[in-house]
Backbone bond lengths (Angstrom), bond angles and torsions (degrees), N, CA, C in turn:
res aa  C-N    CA-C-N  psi(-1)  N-CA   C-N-CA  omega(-1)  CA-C   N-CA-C  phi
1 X - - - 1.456 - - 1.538 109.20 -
2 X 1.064 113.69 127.50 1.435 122.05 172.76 1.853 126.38 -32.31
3 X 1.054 145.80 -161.71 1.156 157.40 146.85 1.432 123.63 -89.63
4 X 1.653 132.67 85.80 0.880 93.63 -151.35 1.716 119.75 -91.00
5 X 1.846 110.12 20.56 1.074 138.82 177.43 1.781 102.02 -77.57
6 X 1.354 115.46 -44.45 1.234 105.02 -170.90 2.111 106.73 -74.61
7 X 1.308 107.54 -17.42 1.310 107.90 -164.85 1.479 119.43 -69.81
8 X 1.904 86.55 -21.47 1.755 118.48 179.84 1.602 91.37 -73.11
9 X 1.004 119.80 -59.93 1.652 125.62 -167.94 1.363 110.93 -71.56
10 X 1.154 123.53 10.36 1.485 134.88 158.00 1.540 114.88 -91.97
11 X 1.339 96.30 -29.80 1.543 90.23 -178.15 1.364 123.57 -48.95
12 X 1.722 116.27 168.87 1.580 126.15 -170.05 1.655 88.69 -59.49
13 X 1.359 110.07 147.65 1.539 118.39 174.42 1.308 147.21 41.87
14 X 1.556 107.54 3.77 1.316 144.56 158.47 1.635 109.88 -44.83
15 X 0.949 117.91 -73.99 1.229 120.53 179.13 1.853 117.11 -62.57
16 X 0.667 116.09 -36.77 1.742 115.06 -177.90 1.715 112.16 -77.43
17 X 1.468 101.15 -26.73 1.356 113.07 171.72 1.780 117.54 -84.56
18 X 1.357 113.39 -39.32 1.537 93.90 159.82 1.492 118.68 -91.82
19 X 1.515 125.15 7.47 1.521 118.63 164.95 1.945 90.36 -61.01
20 X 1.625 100.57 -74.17 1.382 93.06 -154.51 1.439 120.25 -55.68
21 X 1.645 130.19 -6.16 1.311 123.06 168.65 1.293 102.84 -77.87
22 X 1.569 135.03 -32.42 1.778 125.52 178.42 1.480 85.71 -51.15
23 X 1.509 125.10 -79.90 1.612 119.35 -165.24 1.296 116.88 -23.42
24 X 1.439 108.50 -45.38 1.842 103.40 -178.32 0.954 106.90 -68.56
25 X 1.861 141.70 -47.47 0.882 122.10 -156.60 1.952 116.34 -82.79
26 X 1.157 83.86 -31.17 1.834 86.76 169.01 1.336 117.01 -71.03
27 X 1.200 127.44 -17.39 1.635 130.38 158.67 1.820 103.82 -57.02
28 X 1.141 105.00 -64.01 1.463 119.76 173.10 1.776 122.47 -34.62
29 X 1.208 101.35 -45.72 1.838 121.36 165.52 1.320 104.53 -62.35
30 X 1.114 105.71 -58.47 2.086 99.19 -172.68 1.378 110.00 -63.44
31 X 1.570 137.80 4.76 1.395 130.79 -176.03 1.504 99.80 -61.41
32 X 1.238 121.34 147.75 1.676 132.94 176.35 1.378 89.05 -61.09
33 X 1.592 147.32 -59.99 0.958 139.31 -132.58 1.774 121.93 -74.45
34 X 1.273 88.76 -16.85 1.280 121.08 -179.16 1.621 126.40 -79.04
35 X 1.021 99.80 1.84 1.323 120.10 -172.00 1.697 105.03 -95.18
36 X 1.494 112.72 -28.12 1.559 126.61 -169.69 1.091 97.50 -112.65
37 X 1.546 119.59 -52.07 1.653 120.78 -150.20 1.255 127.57 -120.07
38 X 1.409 119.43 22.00 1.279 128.22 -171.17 1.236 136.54 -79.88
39 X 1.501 103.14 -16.19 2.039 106.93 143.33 1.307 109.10 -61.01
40 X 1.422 134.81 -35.80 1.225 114.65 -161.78 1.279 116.62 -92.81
41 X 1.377 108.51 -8.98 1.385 133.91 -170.66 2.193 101.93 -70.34
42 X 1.671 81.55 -46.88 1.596 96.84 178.39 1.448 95.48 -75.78
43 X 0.932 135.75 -9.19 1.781 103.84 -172.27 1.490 91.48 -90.56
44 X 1.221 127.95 -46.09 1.385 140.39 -172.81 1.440 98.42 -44.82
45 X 1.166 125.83 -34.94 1.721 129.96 -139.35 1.890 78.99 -99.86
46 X 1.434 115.12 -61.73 1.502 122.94 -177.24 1.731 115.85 -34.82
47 X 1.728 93.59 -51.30 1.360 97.24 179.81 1.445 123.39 -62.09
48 X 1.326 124.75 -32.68 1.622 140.17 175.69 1.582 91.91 -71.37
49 X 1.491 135.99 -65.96 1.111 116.77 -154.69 2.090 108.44 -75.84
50 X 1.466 113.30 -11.12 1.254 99.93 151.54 1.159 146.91 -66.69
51 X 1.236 109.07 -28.33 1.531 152.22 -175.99 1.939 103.54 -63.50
52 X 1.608 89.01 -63.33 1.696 90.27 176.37 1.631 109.22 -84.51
53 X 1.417 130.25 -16.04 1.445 111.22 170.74 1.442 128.00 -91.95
54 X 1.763 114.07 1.24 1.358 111.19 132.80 1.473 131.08 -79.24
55 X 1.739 107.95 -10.62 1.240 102.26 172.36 1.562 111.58 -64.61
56 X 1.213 138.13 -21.58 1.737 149.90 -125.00 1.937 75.16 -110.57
57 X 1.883 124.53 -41.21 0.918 78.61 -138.38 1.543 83.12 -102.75
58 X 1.142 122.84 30.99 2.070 123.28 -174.70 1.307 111.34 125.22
59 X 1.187 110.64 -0.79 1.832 102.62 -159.55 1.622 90.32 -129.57
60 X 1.517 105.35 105.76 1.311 114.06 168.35 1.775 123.88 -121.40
61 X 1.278 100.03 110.13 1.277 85.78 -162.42 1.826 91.23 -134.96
62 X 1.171 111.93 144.63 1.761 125.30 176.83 1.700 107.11 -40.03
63 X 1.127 81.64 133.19 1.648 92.08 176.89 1.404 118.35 -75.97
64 X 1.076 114.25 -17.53 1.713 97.97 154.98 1.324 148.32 -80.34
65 X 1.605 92.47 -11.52 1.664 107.62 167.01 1.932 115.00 -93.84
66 X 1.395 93.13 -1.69 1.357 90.82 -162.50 1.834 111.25 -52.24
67 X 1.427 111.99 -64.94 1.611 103.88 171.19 1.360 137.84 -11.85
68 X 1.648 102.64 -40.59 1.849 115.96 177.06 1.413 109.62 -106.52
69 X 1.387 132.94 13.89 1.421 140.08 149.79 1.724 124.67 -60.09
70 X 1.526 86.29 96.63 1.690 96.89 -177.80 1.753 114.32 -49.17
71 X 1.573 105.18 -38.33 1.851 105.39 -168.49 1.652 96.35 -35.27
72 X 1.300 100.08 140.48 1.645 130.57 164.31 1.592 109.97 -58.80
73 X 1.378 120.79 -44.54 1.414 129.51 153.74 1.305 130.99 -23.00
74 X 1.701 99.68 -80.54 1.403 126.29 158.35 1.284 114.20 -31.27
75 X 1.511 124.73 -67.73 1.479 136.42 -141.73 1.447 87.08 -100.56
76 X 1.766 140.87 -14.75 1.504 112.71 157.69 1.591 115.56 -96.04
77 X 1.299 112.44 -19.63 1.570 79.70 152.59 1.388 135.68 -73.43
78 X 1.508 115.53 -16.94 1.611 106.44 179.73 1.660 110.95 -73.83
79 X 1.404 108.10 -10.12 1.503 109.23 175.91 1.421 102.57 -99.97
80 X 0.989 122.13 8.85 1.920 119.65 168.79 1.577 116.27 -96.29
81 X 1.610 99.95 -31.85 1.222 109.45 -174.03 2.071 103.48 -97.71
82 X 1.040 114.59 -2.32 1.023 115.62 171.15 1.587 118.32 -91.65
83 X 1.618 103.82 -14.08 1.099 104.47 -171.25 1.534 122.07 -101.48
84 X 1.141 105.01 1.70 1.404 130.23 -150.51 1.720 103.71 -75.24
85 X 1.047 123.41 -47.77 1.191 135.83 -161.92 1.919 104.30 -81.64
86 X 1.097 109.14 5.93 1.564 128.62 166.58 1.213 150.81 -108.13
87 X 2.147 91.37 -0.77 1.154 120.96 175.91 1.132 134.20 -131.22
88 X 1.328 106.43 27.32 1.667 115.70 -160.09 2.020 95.58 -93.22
89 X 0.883 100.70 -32.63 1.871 83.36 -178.75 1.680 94.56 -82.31
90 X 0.947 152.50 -32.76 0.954 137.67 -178.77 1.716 110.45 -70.25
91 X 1.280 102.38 -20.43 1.693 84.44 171.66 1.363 127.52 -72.64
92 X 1.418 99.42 -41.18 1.579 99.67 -171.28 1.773 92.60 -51.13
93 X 1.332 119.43 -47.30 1.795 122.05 -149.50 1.448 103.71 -79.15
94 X 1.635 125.46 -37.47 1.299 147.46 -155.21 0.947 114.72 -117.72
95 X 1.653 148.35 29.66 1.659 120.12 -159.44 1.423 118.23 -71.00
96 X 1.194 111.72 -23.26 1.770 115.40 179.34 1.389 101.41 -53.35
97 X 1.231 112.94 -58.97 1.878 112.68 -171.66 1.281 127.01 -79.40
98 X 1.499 120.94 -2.88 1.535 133.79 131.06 1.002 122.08 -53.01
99 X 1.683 126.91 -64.05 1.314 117.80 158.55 1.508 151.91 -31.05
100 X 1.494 95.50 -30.62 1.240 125.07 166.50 1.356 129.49 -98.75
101 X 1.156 119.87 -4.39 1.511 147.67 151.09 1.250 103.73 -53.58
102 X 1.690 101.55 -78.18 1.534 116.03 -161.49 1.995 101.79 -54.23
103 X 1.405 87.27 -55.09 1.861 94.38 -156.46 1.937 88.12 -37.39
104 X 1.547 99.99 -46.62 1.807 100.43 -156.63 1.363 94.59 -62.92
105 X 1.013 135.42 -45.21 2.152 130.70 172.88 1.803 107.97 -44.79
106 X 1.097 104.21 -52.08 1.351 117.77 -155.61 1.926 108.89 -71.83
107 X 1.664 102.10 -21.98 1.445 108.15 -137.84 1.390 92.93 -115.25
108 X 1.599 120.05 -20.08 1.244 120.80 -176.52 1.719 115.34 -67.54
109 X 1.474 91.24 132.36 1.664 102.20 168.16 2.294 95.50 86.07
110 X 1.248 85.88 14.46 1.709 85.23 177.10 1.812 100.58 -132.60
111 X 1.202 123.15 -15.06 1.506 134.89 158.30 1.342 126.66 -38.22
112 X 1.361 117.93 -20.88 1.656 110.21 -134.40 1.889 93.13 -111.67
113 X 1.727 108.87 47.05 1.301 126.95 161.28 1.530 130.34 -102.96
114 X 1.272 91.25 18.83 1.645 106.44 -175.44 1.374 119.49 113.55
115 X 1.586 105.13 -14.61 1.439 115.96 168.33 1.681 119.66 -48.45
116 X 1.407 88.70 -69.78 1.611 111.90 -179.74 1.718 113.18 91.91
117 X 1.348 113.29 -163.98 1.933 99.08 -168.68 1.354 81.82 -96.59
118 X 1.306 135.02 0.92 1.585 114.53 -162.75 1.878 86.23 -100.20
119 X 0.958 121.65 -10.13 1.811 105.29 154.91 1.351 120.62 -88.79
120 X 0.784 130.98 -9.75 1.631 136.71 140.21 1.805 109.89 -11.71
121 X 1.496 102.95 106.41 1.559 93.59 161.68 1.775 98.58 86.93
122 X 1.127 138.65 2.97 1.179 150.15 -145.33 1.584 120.22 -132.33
123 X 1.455 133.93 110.83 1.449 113.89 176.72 1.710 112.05 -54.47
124 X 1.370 112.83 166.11 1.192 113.22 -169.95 2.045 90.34 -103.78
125 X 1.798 90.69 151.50 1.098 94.72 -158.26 1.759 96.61 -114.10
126 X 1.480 121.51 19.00 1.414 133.78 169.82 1.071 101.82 -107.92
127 X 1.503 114.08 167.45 1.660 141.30 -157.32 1.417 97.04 -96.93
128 X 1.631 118.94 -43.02 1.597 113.03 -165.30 1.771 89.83 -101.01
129 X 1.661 93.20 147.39 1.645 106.01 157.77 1.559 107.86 -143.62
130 X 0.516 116.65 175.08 1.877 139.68 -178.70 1.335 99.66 -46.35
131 X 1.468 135.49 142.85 1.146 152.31 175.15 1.691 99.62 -127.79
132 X 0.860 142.43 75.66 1.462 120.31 -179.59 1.800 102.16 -95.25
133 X 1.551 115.90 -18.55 1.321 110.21 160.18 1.136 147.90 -88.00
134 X 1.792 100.90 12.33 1.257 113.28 -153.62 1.233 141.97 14.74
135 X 1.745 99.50 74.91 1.390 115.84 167.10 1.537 132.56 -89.99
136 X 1.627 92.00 -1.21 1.577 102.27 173.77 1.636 98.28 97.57
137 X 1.818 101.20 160.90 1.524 86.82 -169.29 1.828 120.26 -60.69
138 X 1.620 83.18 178.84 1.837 91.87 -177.50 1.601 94.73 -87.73
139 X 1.675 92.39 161.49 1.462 113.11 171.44 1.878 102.61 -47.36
140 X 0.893 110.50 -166.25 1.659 126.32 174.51 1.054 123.19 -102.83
141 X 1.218 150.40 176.26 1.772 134.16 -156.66 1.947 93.33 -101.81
142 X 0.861 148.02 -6.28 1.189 152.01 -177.57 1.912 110.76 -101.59
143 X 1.902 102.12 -43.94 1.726 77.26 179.89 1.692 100.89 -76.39
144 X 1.663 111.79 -39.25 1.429 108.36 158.65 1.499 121.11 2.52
145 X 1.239 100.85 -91.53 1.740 119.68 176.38 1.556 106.27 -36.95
146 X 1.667 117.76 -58.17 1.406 105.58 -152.05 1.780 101.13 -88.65
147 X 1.198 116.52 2.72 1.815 123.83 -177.85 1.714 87.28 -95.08
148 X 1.525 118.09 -30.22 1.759 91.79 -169.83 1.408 92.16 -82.78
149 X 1.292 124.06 -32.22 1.901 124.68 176.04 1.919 100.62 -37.58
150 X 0.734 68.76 -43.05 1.896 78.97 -178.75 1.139 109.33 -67.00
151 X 1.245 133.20 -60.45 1.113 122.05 -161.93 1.751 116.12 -67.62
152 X 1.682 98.74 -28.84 1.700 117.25 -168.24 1.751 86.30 -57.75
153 X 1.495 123.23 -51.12 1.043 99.12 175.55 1.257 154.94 -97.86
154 X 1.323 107.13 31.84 1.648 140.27 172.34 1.858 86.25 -82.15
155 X 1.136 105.90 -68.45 1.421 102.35 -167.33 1.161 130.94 -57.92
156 X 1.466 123.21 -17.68 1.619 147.71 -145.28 2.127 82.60 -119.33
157 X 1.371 115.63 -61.47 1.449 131.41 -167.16 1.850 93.44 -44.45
158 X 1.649 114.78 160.37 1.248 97.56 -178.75 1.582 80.13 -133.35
159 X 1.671 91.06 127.05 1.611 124.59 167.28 1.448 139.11 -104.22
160 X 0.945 121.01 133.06 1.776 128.65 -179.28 1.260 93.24 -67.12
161 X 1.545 146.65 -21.79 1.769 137.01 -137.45 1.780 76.96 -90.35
162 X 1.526 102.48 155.89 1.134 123.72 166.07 1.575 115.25 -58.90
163 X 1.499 105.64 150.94 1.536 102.68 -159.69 1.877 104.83 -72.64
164 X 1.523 91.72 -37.64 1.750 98.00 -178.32 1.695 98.88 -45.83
165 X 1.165 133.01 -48.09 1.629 138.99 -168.70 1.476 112.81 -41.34
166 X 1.701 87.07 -71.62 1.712 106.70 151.93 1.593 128.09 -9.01
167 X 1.658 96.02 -64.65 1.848 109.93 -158.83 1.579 94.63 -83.88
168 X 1.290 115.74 -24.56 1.647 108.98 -168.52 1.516 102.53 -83.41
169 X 1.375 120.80 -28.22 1.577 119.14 167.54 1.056 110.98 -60.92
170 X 1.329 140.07 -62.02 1.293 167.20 155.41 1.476 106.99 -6.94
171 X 1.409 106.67 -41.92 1.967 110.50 -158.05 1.818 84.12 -109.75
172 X 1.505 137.60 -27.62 0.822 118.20 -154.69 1.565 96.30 -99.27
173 X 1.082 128.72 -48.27 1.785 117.19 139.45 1.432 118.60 8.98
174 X 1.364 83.81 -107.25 1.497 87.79 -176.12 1.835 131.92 -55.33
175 X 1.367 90.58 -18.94 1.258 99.49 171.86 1.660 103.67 -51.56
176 X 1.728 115.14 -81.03 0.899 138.53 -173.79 1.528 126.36 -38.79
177 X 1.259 109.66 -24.74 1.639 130.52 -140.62 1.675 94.24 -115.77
178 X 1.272 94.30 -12.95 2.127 94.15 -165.31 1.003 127.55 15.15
179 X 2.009 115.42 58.15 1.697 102.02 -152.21 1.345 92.64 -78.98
180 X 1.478 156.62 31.41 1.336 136.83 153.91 1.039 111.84 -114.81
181 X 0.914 132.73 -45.25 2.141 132.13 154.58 2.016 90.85 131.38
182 X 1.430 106.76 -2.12 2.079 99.67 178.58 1.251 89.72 -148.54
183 X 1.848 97.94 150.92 1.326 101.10 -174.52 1.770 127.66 42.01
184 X 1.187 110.12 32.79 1.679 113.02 163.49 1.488 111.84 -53.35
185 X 1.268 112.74 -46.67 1.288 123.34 -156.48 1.384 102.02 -69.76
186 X 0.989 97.43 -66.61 2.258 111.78 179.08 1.630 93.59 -54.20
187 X 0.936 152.38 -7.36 1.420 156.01 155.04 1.330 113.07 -59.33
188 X 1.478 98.57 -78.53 1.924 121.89 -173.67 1.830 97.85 -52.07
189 X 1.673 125.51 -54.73 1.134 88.95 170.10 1.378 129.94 -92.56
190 X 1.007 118.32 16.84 1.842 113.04 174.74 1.723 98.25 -75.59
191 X 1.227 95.42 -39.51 1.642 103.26 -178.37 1.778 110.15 -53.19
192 X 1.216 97.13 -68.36 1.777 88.34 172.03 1.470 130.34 -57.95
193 X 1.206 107.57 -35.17 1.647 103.24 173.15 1.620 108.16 -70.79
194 X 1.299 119.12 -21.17 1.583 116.13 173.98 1.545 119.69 -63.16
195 X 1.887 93.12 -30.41 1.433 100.65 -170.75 1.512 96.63 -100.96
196 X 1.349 140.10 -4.30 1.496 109.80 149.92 1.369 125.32 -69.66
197 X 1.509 118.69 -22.03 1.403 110.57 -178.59 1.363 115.19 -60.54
198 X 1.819 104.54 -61.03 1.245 130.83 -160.75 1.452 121.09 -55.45
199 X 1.941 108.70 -30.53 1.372 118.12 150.08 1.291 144.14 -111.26
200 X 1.174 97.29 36.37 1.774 115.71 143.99 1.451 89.79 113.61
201 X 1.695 141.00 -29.59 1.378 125.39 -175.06 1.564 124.14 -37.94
202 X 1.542 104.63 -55.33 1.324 108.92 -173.82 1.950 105.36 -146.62
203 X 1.999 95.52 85.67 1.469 89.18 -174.23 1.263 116.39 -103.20
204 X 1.547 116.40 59.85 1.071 112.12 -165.05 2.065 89.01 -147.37
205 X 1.410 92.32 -15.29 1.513 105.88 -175.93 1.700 109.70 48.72
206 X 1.209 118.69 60.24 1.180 123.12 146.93 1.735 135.67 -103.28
207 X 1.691 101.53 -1.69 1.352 103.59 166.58 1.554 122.33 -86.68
208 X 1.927 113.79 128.21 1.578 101.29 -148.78 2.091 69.64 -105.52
209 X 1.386 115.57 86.60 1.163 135.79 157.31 1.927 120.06 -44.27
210 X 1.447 105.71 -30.81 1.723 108.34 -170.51 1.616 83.63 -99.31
211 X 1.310 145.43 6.38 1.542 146.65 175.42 1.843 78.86 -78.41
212 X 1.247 94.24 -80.30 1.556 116.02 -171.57 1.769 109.42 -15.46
213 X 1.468 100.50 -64.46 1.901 101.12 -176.98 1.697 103.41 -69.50
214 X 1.182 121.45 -30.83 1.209 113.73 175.01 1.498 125.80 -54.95
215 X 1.408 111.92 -45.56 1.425 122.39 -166.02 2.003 88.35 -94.16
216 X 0.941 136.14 -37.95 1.660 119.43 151.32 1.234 123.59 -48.68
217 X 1.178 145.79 39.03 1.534 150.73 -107.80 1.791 99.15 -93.78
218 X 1.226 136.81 -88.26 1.487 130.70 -159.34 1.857 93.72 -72.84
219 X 1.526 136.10 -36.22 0.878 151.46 162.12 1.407 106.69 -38.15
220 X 1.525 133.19 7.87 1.845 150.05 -177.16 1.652 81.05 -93.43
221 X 1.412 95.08 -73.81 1.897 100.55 -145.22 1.132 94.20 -87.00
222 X 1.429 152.25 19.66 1.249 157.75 -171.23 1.695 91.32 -105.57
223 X 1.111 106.47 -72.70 1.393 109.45 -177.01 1.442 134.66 -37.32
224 X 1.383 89.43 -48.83 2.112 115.77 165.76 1.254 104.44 -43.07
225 X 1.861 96.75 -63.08 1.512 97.85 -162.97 1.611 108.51 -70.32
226 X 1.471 129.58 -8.02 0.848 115.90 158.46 1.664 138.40 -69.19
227 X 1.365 85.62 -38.81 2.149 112.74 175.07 2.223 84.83 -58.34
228 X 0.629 120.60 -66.02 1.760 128.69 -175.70 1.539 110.62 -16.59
229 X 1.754 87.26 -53.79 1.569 105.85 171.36 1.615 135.05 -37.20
230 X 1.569 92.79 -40.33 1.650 97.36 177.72 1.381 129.13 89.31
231 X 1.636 97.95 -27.89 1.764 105.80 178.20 1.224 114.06 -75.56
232 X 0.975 132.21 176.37 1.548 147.51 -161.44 1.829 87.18 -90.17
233 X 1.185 122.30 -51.83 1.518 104.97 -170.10 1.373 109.80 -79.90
234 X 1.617 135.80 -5.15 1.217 148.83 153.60 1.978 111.93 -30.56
235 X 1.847 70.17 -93.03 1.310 91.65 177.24 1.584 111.82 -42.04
236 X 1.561 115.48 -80.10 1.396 105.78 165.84 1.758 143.90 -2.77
237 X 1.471 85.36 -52.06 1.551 101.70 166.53 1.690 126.46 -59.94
238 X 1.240 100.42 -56.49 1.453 136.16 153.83 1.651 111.46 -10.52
239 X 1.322 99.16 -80.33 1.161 127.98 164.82 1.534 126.74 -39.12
240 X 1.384 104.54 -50.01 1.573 122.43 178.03 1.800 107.20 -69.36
241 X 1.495 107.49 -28.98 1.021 102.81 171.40 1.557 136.69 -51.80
242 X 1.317 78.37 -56.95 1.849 109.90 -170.66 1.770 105.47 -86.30
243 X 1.863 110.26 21.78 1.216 109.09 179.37 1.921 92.13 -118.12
244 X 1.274 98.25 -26.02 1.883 104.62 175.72 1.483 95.71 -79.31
245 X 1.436 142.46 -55.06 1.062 137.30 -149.49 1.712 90.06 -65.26
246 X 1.086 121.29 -48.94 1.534 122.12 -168.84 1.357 108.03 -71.02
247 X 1.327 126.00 -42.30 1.722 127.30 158.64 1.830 97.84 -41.84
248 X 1.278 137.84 -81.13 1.176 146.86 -158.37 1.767 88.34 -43.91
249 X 1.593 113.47 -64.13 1.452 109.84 -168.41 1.560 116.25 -39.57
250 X 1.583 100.94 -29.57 1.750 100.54 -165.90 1.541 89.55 -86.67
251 X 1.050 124.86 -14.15 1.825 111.38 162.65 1.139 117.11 -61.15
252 X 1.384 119.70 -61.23 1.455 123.01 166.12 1.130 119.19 -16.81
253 X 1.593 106.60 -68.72 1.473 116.64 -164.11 1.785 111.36 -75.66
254 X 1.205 120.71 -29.13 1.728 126.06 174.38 1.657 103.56 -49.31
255 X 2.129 110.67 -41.99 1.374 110.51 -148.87 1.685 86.15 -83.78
256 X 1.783 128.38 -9.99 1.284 119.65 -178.57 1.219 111.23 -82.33
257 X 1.399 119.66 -31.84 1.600 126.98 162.78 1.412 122.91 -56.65
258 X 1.571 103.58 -38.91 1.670 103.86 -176.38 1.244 109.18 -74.50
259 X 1.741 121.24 -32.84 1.829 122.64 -169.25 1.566 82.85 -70.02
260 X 1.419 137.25 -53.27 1.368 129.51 -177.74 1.357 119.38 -23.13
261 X 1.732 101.49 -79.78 1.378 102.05 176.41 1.331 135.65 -56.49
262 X 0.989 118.46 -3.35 1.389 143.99 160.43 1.357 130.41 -40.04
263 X 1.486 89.52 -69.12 1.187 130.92 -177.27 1.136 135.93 98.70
C-alpha cells in the first residue's frame, strides 16, 4: 500500500511550500541568540503559541496578563503547552495517551455539561460537538474512533514525508474529527506543534506555529473546510496553510530572539 503521507506531499504546491518553511526555520537556528538562550527562547515561543490557541478558540486576551487569566480556556492551554515538552517520546510510541493527556489538560474546568471529569481524556460518545468554525457537523463517535485509529497509525507508521506534512494531517484530524466534543481545537494544535518537534522540523520548539494560524485569521477555518473537501487541491491547500502559519511562527520566534538581543 502506498504512503498515504507521501501522496499528500505530492500534491500541487505542497512541496515548494514546505521547502520554503524548512528555509525559514533553519534561518531561525543560526540566530546568535540561540546559542545561550534557546530554552528560554522556547518558553517565550510556548507562551505566545498558548496565548493564540486560546485565541483560535474565543478567548483573546493580552499576552501580558495571560498567566493571571482565570478563563478555563486560557488556563488549559497554558497547561497543554506547558506540558508538551514531556511527551514527545511517547508520541511517536503512544498517541492515544497523549491525546488523552492533552484533551485531560486542555478540557479541565470546560466538562461540567454533563460530561463530568470522568470524560476527561475520553472520546466523546454523542453525535453533536462544538463547531466554533463552522465546519458543519462532526463525524459520529464511531467513524470518530476509527479516523483517530488511523491517524495513531500515520503517526506510529515510519515515513520519509516531511515532518510539516505529518503535523498538518495531524491538526487537521483532529481538528475536524472533534473526537472529544471540548477543547478539540487546543488539542489539534498542541498535537501539531508536538509533531514538528518530535519529527525533526522544529526540535528545539521554538516555532510559536498556533501565532502563525492566528495571525492568518479567517484563512484557519477556510483551510479545514478546505482539507474536509477531500480533493487533492483541498488537502493541498490545507497543507499550504499550515506551511505559512509555521513560516509566520519562525517570525514570532526571530522577533523573541531580536527583543533578546536587545535586551
Amino acid at each position: 500500500m502506498s504512503d498515504p503521507l507521501a501522496v499528500i506531499a505530492g500534491m500541487p504546491g505542497v512541496s515548494e511550500a514546505v521547502t520554503d518553511a524548512r528555509k525559514a526555520v533553519d534561518r531561525l537556528y543560526g540566530h546568535r541568540v540561540l546559542r545561550r538562550k534557546s530554552p528560554e527562547v522556547s518558553a517565550r515561543s510556548a507562551l505566545r503559541g498558548a496565548r493564540a490557541s486560546a485565541a483560535l478558540e474565543g478567548v483573546d486576551v493580552p499576552l501580558d496578563v495571560i498567566p493571571e487569566v482565570t478563563d478555563p480556556v486560557v488556563q488549559g492551554a497554558l497547561r497543554v503547552s506547558a506540558e508538551l515538552g514531556r511527551l514527545g517520546a511517547t508520541w511517536r510510541a503512544a498517541p492515544r495517551q497523549v491525546l488523552a493527556r492533552l484533551h485531560t489538560l486542555a478540557a479541565s474546568g470546560l466538562t461540567g455539561d454533563g460530561g463530568g471529569a470522568e470524560a476527561l481524556g475520553r472520546p466523546r460518545a454523542t453525535e453533536g460537538a462544538p463547531d466554533p468554525l463552522g465546519l458543519g457537523p462532526a463525524p459520529g463517535p464511531q467513524e470518530a474512533v476509527a479516523r483517530v485509529d488511523g491517524l495513531v497509525q500515520l503517526v506510529t507508521a515510519s515515513s520519509k514525508t516531511p515532518a510539516l506534512v505529518l503535523a498538518a494531517v495531524v491538526h487537521a484530524e483532529l481538528a475536524v474529527l472533534r473526537p472529544f466534543g471540548t477543547a478539540d481545537g487546543v488539542v489539534a494544535r498542541a498535537a501539531e506543534r508536538l509533531t514538528l518537534v518530535e519529527f525533526g522540523l522544529d526540535p528545539k520548539s521554538l516555532v510559536a506555529v498556533e501565532v502563525g494560524h492566528l495571525e492568518l485569521g479567517p484563512a484557519y477555518g477556510e483551510g479545514l473546510r478546505s482539507y474536509l473537501s477531500g480533493t487533492p487541491e483541498g488537502v493541498a491547500a490545507w497543507v499550504r496553510h499550515c506551511a505559512s502559519a509555521v513560516t509566520l511562527g519562525v517570525r514570532e520566534a526571530t522577533a523573541i530572539c531580536e527583543a533578546m538581543q536587545r535586551g
